[in-house]
C-alpha positions in Angstrom: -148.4 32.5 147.9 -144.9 32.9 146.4 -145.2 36.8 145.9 -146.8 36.7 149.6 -143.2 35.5 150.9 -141.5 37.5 148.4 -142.9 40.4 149.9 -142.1 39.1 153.5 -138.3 38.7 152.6 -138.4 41.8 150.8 -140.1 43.4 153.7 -137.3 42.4 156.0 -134.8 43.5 154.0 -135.5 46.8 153.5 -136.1 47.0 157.2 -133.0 45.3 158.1 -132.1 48.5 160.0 -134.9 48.6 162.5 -134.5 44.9 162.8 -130.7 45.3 164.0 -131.6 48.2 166.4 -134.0 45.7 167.9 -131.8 42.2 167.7 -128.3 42.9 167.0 -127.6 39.2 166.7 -129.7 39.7 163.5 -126.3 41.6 162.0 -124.8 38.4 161.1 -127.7 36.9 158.6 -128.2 40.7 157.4 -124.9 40.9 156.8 -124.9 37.8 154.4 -127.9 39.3 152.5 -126.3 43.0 152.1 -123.8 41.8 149.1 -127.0 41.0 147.5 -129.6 43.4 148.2 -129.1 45.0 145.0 -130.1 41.8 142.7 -133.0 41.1 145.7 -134.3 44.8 144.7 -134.1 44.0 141.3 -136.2 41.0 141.4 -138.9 42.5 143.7 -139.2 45.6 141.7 -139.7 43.3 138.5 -142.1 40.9 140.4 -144.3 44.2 141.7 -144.6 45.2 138.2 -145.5 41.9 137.1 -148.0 41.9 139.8 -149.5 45.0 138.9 -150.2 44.3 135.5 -151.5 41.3 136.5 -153.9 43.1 138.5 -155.0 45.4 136.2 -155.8 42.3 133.7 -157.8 40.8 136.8 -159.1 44.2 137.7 -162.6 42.3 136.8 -162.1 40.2 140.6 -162.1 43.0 142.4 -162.2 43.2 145.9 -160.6 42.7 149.0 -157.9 40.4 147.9 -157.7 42.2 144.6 -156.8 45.2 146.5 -154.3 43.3 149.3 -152.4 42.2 145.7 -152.2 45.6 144.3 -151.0 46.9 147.0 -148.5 44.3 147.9 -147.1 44.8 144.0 -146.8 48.2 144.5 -145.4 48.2 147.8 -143.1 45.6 145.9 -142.1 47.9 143.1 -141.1 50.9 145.6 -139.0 49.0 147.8 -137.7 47.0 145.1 -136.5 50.2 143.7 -135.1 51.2 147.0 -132.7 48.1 147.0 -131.9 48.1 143.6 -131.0 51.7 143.9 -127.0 51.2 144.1 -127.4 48.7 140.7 -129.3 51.0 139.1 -127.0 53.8 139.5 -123.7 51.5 139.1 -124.8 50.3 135.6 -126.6 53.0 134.4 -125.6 56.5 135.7 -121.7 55.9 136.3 -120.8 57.6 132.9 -122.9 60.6 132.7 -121.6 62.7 136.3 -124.9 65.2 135.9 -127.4 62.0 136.4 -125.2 60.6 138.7 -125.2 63.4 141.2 -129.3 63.9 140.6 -129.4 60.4 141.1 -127.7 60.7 144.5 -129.8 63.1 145.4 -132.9 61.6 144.8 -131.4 58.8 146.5 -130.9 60.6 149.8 -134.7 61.5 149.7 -136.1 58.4 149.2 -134.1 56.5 151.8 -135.7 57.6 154.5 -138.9 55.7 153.5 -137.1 52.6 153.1 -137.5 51.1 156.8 -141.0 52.6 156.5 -142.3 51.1 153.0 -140.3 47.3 154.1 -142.8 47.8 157.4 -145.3 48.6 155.1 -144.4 45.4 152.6 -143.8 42.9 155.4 -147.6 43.7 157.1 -149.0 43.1 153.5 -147.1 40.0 152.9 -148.3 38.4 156.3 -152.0 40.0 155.1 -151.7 38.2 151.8 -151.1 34.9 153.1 -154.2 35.2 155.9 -156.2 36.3 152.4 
């Protein structure tokens, strides 16, 4: 149940954009979260590893709820990723300028799937709770 909202939260996050478009009342809480979408990425990209090991260690209960929580952790890990993106290349590619400019650039490819894969990680948070 807990990685079911995680994945909700998560899911909204990463599709803050589309959400603002739709509601722009919605800035205002979105705009308390941005500060910390980073650390949120982070922890969902941990917690969709997590869940996917887990899975594989379960693989033995396999079926439809197996498969909901394998996708939800994956789903997890890629928009984790997404959010974390700005950390990762803060901490980690700010000395070396060669990675950092790749870095960007795989960046700019893989944010247009960000609104897409939150959709994605919201409808298989609600699906995980109905499961």
């Amino acid at each position: 149940m807990l990685s079911a909202i995680i994945a909700i939260l998560g899911g909204l996050i990463a599709a803050s954009s589309l959400i603002v478009a739709k509601k722009p009342n919605a800035q205002e809480l979105l705009d308390t979260l941005t500060p910390y979408q980073g650390w949120i990425g982070v922890i969902l990209t941990f917690w969709g590893i997590r869940g996917i090991v887990y899975s594989f260690i379960y693989i033995g209960s396999m079926g439809t709820t197996w498969i909901i929580a394998l996708a939800v952790s994956a789903c997890m890990f890629i928009v984790g990723f997404l959010l974390a993106y700005s950390l990762i290349s803060k901490y980690l590619l700010e000395k070396n300028e060669t990675a950092k400019i790749k870095g960007q650039q795989l960046r700019s490819k893989l944010v247009n799937y960000q609104v897409p894969a939150g959709i994605v990680l919201f409808i298989l948070g609600v699906l995980s709770l109905v499961f």
